[in-house]
TORDRENPA-638076 format. One record per residue: x, y, z of N, C-alpha, C, CB in turn. Coordinates in steps of 0.001 Angstrom, whole numbers, plus 500000, padded with zeros to 6 digits. Each point is the difference from the previous one (the first is absolute). Glycine has a CB too. Layout:
residues N
XYZXYZXYZXYZ ...
END
This chain:
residues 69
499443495152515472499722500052498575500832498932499299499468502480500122 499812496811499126501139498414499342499756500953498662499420496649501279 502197503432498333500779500344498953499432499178498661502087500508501727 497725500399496944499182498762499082501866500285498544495457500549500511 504033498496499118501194500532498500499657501185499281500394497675499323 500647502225499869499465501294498867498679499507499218502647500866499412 497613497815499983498734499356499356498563500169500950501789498133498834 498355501471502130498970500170500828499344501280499997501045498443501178 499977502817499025499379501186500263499414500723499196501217499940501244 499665499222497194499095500712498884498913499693499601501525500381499368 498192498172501004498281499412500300499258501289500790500663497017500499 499841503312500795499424500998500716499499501320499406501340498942501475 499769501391497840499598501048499293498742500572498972502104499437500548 498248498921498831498837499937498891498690499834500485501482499044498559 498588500156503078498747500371500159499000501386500670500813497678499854 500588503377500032499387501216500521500134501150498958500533499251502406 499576499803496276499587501072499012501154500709499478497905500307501135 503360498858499323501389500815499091499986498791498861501991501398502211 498525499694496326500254499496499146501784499727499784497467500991499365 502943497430500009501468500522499611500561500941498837500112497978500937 500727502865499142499934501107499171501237498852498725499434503046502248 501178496752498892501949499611499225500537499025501119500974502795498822 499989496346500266500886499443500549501200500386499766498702498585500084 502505501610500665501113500322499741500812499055501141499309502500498860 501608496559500662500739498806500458498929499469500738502441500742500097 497647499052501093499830499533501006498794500682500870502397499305499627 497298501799499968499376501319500673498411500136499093502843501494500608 496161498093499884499112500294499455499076501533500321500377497346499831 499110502981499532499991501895500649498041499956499697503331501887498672 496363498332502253498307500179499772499366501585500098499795497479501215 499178502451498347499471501725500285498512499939499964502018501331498703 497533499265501913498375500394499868499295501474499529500158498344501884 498998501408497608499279501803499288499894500437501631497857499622497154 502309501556502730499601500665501228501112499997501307497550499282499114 503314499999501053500949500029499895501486500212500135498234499857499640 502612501463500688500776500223499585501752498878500297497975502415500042 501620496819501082501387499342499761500220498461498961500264501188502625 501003498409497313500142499191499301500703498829500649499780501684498367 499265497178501687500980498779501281500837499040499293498046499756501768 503250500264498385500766498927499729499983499389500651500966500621499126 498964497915500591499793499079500654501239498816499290497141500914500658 504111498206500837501131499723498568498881498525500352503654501413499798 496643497780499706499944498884499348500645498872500052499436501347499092 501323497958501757500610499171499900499765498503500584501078502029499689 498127496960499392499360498977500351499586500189501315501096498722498489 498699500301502001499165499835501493500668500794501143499297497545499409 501689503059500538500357500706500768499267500916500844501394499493498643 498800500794502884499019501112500245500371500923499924499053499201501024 500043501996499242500388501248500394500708500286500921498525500315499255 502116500960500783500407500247501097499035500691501311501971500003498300 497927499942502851498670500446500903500287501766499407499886497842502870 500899502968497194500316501171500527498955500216497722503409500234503055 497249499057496027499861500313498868498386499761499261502702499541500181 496818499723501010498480499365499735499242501123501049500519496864499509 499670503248501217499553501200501111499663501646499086501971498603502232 499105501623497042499970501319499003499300499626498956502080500936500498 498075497901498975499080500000498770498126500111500187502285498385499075 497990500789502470497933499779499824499831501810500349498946496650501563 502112503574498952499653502144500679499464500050498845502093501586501506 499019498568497415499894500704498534498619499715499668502447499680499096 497648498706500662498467499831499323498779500099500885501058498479498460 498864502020502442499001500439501015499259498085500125499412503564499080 501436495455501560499214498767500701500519499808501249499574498812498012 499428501165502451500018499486501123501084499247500475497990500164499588 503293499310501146500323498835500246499346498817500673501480501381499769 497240498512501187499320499216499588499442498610498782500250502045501348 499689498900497563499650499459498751501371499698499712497817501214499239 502921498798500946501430499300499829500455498697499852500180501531501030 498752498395500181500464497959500630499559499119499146499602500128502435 
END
């Protein structure tokens, strides 16, 4: 699985239908109707993710890691 940035992943997001709710510093936080968790995602220029921290988030948002790359 190649690791994407925070910027990157929040592209990802948006294309599976999460909206951004808020920004707070560095930490952008998304949510979808239907629903119930809330993904922070931090933010820090091109930086990547971490594998273990990108692994829990696509769980949360139910993607595939596949659709990752």
């Amino acid at each position: 699985m190649k690791t994407l940035s925070g910027k990157a992943f929040c592209r990802l997001l948006e294309r599976h239908g999460w909206q951004l709710l808020r920004v707070q510093g560095s930490h952008h936080v998304y949510g979808k109707s239907g629903q119930r968790p809330r993904l922070s995602v931090p933010v820090h220029g091109n930086r990547p993710l971490k594998h273990g921290l990108q692994r829990h988030l696509l769980k949360l948002a139910s993607i595939a890691e596949g659709e990752a790359s």
